[in-house]
C-alpha positions in Angstrom: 53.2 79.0 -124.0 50.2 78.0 -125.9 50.4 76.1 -128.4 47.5 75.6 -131.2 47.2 73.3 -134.3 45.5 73.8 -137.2 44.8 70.1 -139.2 44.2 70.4 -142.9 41.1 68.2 -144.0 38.8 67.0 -146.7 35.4 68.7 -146.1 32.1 69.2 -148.4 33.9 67.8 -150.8 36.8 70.5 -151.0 39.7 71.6 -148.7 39.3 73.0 -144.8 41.4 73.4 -141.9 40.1 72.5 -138.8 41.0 73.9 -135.3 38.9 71.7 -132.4 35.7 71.8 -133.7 35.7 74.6 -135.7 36.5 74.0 -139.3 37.1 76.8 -141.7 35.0 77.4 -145.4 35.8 74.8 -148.0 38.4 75.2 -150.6 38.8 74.1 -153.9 41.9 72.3 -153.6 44.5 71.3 -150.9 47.0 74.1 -151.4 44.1 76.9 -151.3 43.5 75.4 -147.8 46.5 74.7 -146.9 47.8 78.5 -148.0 44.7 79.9 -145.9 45.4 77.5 -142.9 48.9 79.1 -143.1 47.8 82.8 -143.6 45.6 82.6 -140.8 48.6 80.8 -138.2 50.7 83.7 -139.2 48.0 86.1 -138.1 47.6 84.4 -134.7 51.0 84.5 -134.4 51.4 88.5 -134.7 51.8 90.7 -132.0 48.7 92.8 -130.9 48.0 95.3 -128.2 46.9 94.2 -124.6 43.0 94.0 -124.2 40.5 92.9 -121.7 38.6 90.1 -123.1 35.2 88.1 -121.8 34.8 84.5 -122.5 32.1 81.9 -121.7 33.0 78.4 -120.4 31.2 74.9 -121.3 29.1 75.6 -117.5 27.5 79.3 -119.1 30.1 81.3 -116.8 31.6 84.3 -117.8 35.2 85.1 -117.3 36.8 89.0 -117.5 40.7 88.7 -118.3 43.4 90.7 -120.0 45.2 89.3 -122.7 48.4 91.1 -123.4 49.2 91.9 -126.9 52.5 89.4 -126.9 51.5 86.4 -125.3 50.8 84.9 -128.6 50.2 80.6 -129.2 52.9 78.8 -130.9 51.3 77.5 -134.4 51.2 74.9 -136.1 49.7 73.3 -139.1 49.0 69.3 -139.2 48.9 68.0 -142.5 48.2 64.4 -142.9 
C-alpha cells in the first residue's frame, strides 16, 4: 500500500500543507491548515469507483492504467 504525507508548513506568511512539491493555498492560521490538510487526507482516503487514468512521467511519456476504486494510499499528516 501507498502511503502519502501531507507536512503542515509556514508559507506566504500564513498556513499550507505541502505534499512533494505541491503546496496547498495559504491559510490564516495553523489549525485552518491543519483542518484542510486533514479534510483533504480523508478524501484521498475514500473509496471511489475503478477508472482508467493517463499520467505523464519526468521523460514526457505517457502511461494508460486503471486505478481501482479501493486501492486507496494510507495518509498521513506531518506536523512539525
Amino acid at each position: 500500500m501507498t502511503k502519502i504525507v501531507y507536512e503542515i508548513i509556514r508559507h506566504d506568511g500564513g498556513w499550507a500543507f505541502r505534499l512533494g512539491d505541491t503546496i496547498s493555498a495559504t491559510y490564516p492560521n495553523h489549525d485552518a491548515a491543519y483542518n484542510a490538510a486533514k479534510r483533504v487526507a480523508v478524501e484521498q482516503m475514500r473509496p471511489g469507483e475503478t477508472a482508467g487514468i493517463s499520467w505523464e512521467d519526468e521523460r514526457g511519456r505517457w502511461h494508460d492504467e486503471i486505478s481501482p476504486g479501493d486501492d486507496r494510499p494510507e495518509v498521513d499528516i506531518k506536523d512539525a
